[in-house]
N, C-alpha and C positions, 0 to 999 in steps of 0.2 A: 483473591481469585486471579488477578490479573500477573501477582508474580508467582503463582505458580504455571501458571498457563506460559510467561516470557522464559522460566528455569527450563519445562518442558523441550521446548522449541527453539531455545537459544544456546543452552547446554552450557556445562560447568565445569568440560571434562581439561586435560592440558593440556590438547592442542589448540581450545580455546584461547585457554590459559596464555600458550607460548605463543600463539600469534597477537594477541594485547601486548604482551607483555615485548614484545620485539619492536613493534610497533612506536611503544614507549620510548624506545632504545634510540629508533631511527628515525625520529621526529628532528626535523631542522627545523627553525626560522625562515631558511635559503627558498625553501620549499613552498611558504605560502606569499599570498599577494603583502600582507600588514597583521602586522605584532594583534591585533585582535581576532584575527583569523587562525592564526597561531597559539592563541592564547586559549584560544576556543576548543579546539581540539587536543591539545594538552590534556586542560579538564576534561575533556570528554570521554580519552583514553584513560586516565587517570580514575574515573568515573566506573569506567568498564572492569576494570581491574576491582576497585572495590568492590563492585556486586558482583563477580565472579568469585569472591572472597579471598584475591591476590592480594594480600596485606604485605607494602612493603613501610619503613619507618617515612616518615616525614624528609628526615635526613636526604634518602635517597632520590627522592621527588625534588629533593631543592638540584642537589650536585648535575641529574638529567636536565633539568630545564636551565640551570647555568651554562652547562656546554651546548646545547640546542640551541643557547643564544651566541654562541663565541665566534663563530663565524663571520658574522654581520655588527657586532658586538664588542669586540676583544676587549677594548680596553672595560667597558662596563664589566665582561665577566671577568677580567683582571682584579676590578676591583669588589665587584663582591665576594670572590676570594679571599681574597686579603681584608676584608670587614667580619668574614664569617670564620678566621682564626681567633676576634674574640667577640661575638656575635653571633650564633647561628642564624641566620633568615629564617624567618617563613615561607614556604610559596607566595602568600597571600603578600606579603614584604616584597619580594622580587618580583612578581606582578606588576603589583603598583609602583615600583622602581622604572621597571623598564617602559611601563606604560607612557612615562612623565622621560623618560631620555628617548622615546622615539620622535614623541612629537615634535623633539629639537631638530630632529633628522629631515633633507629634506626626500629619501625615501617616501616616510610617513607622509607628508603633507603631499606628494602626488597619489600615494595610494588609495589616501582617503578624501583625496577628489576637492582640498581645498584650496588649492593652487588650477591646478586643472579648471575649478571653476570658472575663473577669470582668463582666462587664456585665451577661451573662444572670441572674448565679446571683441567689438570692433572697438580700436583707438577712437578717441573722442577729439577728432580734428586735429590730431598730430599728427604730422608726414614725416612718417618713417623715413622716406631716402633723401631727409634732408642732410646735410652733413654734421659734421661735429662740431662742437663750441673749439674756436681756434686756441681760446685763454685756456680751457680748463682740459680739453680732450677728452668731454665725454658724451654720448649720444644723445642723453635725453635733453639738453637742451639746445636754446643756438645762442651763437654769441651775444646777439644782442639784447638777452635776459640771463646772463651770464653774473649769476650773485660774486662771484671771487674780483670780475673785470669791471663791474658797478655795483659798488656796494649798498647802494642807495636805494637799488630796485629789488633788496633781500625784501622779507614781510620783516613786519615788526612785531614782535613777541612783548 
């Protein structure tokens, strides 16, 4: 009852059709906050397409979502190109691909709010405008715990 009631009211005709299906087309990466947001909505168009009975091959759901990634992406979709001359992916493959090379990104880890986490909190008794280690020139320490200019006061492993 209920998919006849959603076919009624939602229609199956082709300007359905051609706005899914365009949609499909002009889906970026560039466009959402993080690769699961993006990834969500792929399916989802993808989805729509199916029950509107827009049957395109597999083939062509891989090639759209490799270039929807190439922007943000290049060398990744360079190289699933070049894997899929003797390979063909899956979606379900390039998914899970890019899922595991965004988290490398640090896009990904601001957008998903794991870095941002710790940003807020206050220092724990380091003074920031103290100046820099003279020996090594770098901020987070000061010289006089400086492991390169006393070696003695590294931890011991």
């Amino acid at each position: 009852m209920w998919k006849a009631l959603q076919e009624q009211y939602e229609g199956k005709g082709f300007n359905i059709k051609n706005q899914a299906f365009t949609e499909l087309l002009h889906l970026r990466y560039g466009d959402y906050d993080n690769v699961s947001k993006f990834i969500i909505r792929f399916k989802s168009v993808k989805n729509r397409l199916d029950t509107l009975e827009f049957k395109l091959p597999e083939e062509a759901y891989v090639i759209i979502f490799i270039e929807a990634m190439n922007e943000k992406f290049p060398t990744w979709a360079q190289r699933q190109r070049s894997n899929a001359r003797a390979k063909f992916p899956s979606l379900d493959d390039l998914i899970h691909d890019i899922t595991d090379e965004a988290r490398d990104t640090p896009q990904y880890e601001n957008a998903q709010g794991r870095k941002a986490m710790y940003s807020n909190k206050p220092s724990k008794g380091k003074n920031k405008n103290r100046e820099p280690c003279k020996f090594y020139k770098k901020e987070n320490h000061h010289s006089d715990n400086c492991y390169f200019q006393y070696p003695e006061k590294a931890p011991k492993s």
